[in-house]
C-alpha positions as CSV (number, residue, x, y, z in Angstrom):
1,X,-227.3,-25.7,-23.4
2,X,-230.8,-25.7,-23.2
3,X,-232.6,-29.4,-24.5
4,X,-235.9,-30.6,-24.4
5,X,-235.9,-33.0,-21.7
6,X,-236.3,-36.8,-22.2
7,X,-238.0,-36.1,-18.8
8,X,-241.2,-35.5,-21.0
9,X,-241.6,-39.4,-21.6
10,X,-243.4,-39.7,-18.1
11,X,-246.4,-37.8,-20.1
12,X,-247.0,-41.3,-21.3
13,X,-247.3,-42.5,-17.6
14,X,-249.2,-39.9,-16.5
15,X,-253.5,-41.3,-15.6
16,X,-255.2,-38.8,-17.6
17,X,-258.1,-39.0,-19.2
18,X,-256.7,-38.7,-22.9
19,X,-253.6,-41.0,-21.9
20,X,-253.7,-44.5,-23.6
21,X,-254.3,-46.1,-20.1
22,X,-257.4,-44.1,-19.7
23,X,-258.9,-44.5,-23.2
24,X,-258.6,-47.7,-22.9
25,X,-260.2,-48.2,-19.2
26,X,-262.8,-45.8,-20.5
27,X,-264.0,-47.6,-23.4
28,X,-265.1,-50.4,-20.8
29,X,-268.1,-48.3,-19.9
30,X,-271.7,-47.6,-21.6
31,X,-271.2,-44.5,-22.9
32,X,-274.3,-41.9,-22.3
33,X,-276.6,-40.7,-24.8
34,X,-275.4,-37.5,-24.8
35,X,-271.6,-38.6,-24.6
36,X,-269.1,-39.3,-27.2
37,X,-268.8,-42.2,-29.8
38,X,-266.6,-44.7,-28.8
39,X,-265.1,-44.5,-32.6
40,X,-264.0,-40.6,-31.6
41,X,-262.3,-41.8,-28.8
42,X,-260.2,-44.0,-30.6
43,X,-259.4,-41.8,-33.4
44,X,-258.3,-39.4,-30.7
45,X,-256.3,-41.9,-29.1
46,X,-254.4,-42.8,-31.9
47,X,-253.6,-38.9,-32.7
48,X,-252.6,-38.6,-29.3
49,X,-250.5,-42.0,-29.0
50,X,-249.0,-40.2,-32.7
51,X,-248.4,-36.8,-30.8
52,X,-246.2,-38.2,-28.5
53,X,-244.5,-40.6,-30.4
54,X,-243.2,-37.5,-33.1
55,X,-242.5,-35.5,-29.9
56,X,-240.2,-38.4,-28.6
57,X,-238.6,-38.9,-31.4
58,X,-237.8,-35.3,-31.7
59,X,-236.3,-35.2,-28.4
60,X,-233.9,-38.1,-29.2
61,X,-232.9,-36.4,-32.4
62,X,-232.7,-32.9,-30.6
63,X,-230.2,-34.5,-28.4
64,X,-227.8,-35.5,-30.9
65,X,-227.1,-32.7,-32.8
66,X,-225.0,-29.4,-31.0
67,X,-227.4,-26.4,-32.6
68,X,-229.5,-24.6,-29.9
69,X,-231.6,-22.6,-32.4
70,X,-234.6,-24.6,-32.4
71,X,-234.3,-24.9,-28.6
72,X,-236.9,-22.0,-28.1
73,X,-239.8,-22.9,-30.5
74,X,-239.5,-26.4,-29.7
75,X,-239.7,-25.7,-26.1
76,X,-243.0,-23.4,-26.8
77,X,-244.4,-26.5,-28.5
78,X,-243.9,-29.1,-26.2
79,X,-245.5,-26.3,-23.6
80,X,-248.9,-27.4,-25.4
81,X,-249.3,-30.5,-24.6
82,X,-250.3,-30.7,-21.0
83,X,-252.9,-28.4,-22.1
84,X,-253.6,-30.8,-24.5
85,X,-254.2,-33.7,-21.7
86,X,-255.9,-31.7,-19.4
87,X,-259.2,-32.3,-21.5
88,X,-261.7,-35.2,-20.3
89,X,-263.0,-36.6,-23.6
90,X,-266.1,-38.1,-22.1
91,X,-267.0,-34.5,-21.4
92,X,-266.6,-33.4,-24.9
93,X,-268.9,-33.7,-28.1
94,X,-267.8,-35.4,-31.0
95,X,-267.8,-31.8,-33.0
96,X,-265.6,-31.0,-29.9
97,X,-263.3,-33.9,-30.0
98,X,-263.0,-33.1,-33.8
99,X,-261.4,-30.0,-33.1
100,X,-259.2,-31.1,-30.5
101,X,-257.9,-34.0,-32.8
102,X,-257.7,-31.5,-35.4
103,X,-254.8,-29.6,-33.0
104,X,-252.9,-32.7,-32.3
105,X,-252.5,-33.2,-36.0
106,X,-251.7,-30.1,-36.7
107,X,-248.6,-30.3,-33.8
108,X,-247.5,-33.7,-34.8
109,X,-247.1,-32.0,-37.8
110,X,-245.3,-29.0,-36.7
111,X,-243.0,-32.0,-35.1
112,X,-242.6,-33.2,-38.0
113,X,-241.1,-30.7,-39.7
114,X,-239.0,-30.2,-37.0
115,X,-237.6,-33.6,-37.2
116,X,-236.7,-32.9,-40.8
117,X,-235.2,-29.7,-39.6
118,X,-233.1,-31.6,-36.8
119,X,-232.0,-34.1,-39.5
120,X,-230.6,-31.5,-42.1
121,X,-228.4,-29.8,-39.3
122,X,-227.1,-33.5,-38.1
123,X,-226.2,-33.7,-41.9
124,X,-224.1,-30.6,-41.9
125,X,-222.6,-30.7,-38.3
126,X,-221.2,-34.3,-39.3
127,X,-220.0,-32.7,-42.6
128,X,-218.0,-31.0,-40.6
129,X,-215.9,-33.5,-38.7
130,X,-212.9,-34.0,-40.4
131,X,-210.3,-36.8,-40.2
132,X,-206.9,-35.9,-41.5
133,X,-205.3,-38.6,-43.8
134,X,-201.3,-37.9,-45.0
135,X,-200.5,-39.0,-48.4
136,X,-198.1,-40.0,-50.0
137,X,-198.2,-40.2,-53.6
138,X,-196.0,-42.3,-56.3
139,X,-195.6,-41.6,-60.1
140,X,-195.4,-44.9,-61.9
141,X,-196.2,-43.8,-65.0
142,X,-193.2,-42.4,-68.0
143,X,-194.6,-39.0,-67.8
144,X,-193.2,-36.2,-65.6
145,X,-196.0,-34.4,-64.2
146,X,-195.4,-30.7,-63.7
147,X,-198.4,-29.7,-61.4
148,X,-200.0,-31.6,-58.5
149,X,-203.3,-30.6,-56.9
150,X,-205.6,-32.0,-54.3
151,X,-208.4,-30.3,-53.5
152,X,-212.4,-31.7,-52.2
153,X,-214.8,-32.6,-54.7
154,X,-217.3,-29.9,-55.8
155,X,-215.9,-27.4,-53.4
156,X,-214.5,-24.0,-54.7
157,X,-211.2,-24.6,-54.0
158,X,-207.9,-22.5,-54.4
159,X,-205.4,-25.1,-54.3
160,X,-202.2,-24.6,-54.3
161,X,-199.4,-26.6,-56.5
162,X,-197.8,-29.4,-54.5
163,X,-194.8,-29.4,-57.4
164,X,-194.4,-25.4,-57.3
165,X,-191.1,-25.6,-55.1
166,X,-190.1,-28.9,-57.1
167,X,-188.9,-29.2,-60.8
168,X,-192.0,-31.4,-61.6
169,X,-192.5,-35.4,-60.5
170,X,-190.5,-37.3,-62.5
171,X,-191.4,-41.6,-63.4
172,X,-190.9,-43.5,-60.1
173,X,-190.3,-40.6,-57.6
174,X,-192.5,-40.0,-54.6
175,X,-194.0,-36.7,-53.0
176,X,-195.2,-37.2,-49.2
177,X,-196.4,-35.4,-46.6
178,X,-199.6,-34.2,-48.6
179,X,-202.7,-33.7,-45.8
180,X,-206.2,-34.2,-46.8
181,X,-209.1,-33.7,-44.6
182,X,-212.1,-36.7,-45.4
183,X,-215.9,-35.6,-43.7
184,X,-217.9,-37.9,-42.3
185,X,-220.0,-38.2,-45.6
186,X,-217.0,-39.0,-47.3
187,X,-216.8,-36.5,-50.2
188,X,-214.4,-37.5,-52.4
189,X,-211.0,-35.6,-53.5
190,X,-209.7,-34.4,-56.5
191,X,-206.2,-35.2,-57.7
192,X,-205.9,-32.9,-60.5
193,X,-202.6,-33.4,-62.6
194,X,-201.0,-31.8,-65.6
195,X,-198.0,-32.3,-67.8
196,X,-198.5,-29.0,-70.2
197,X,-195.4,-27.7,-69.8
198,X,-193.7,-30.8,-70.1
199,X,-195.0,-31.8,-73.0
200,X,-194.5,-28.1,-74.6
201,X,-190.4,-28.2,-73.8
202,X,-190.8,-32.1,-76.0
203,X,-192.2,-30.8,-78.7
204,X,-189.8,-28.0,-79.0
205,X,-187.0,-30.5,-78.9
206,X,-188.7,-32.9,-81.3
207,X,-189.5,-30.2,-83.8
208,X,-187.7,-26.9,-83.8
209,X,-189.2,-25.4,-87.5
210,X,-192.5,-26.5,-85.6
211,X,-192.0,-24.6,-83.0
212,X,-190.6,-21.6,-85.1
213,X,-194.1,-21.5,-86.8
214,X,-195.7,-21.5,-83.7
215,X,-193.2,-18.6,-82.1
216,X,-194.5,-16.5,-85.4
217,X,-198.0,-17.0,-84.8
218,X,-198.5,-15.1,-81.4
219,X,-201.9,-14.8,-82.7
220,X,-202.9,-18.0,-81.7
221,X,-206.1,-18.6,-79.4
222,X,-204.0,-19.8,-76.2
223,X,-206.8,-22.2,-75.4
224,X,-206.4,-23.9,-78.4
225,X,-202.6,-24.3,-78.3
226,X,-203.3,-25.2,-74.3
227,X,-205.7,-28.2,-75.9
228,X,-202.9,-29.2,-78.3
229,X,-200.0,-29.4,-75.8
230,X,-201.7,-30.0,-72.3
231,X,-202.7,-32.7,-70.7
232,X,-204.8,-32.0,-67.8
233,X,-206.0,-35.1,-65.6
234,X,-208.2,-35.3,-62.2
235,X,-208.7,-38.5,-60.8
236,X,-212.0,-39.0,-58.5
237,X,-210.0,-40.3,-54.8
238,X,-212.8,-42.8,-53.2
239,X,-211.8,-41.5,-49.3
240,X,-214.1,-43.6,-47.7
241,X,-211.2,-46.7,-48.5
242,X,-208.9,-44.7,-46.3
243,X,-209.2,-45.9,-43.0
244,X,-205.5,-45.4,-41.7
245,X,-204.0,-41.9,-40.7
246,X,-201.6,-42.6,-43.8
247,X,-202.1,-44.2,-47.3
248,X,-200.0,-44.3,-50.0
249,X,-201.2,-44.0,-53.6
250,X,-199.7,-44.9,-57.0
251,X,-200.3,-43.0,-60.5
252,X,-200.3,-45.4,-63.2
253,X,-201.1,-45.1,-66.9
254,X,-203.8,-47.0,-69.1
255,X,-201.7,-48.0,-72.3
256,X,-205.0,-48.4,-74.3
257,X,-206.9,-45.2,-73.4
258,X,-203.8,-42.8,-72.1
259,X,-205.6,-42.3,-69.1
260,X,-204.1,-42.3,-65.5
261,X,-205.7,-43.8,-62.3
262,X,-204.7,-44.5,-58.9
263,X,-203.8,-47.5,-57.4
């Protein structure tokens, strides 16, 4: 793969007349009538010393991430800057100097930008390094849940039901073997859990005319009955606490509010 080469610190090194070393040896000298001030030589230091400093720091950052596709265009810019040190300022006018200080800034800029680039695709690529973590969950709460889904927060998942082959998970039984995948930012998970259809097969038993009236009423807006006899919970997972290839995790029940967490 292509990089821009940390090779391009010896620009730094190199005796030029716009290099640091230079400016600074310069400045030691009466400058002539007809020369430059001595206040644009220091302003075009510093947008030099600037230039290179963003270009370094681009080529450490270039170097840590796995995307070629700035590889080109950052290649074409670095190309400018010998060009850039081959002027003599003591040659130049300060209208002159202007101008070529004017460039710099603009290609610091352009670095700049770059560097925000580089930063956005680090972001993603890291994203995507997953860690597997196997889970094995515990219901210690007195309701039988009758479906179980994990999926990553904010995604656009289509999960499946962990309970599907099973009858439901019943108070104090376990389910293992369930694989998540953490990123390296840590997004949290989703445990998504809903007793509906148990609660629908108790009310039926607790109150057959009840459920007579309901049978007779097919009318019925299914998301209100769905609001009167489900009981859908997700519970935020904070993955960053799981450290270990396995964890295990325990539903329990908030007497007060009704509400379940993990444990």
């Amino acid at each position: 793969m292509k990089r821009l080469c940390c090779d391009s610190l010896i620009w730094m090194k190199k005796v030029r007349s716009l290099t640091v070393g230079s400016l600074v040896l310069a400045c030691a000298f009466v400058l002539s009538a007809c020369g430059p001030s001595e206040d644009k030589i220091i302003q075009a230091q510093a947008a030099y010393r600037n230039l290179i400093n963003t270009h370094n720091a681009v080529v450490a950052a270039h170097n840590e991430i796995k995307d070629n596709s700035l590889d080109e265009e950052l290649t074409a810019l670095a190309g400018s800057i010998p060009e850039i040190e081959s002027f003599n300022l003591y040659e130049m006018t300060d209208a002159q100097i202007d101008s070529l200080i004017g460039t710099m800034n603009t290609m610091t800029d352009s670095y700049a930008g770059y560097l925000k680039t580089i930063g956005e695709i680090k972001l993603v690529e890291d994203a995507k390094e997953l860690t597997p973590v196997v889970l094995t969950i515990k219901n210690d709460t007195d309701i039988t849940f009758s479906t179980l889904y994990l999926y990553e927060k904010d995604s656009d998942p289509e999960p499946l039901n962990a309970l599907e082959s099973l009858s439901g998970l019943a108070p104090g039984r376990e389910i293992v073997g369930l694989t998540i995948y953490k990123n390296a930012a840590n997004t949290p998970w989703i445990l998504s859990l809903d007793d509906k259809e148990i609660l629908q097969s108790e009310a039926s038993e607790d109150d057959p005319e009840e459920t007579d009236d309901e049978e007779g009423s097919s009318e019925e807006d299914p998301a209100e009955s769905e609001q009167e006899t489900g009981n859908g919970n997700m519970i935020e997972l904070d993955v960053s606490r799981y450290n270990t290839e396995t964890m295990m995790l325990t539903i329990k029940k908030n007497e007060e509010t009704g509400e379940f967490f993990i444990e």
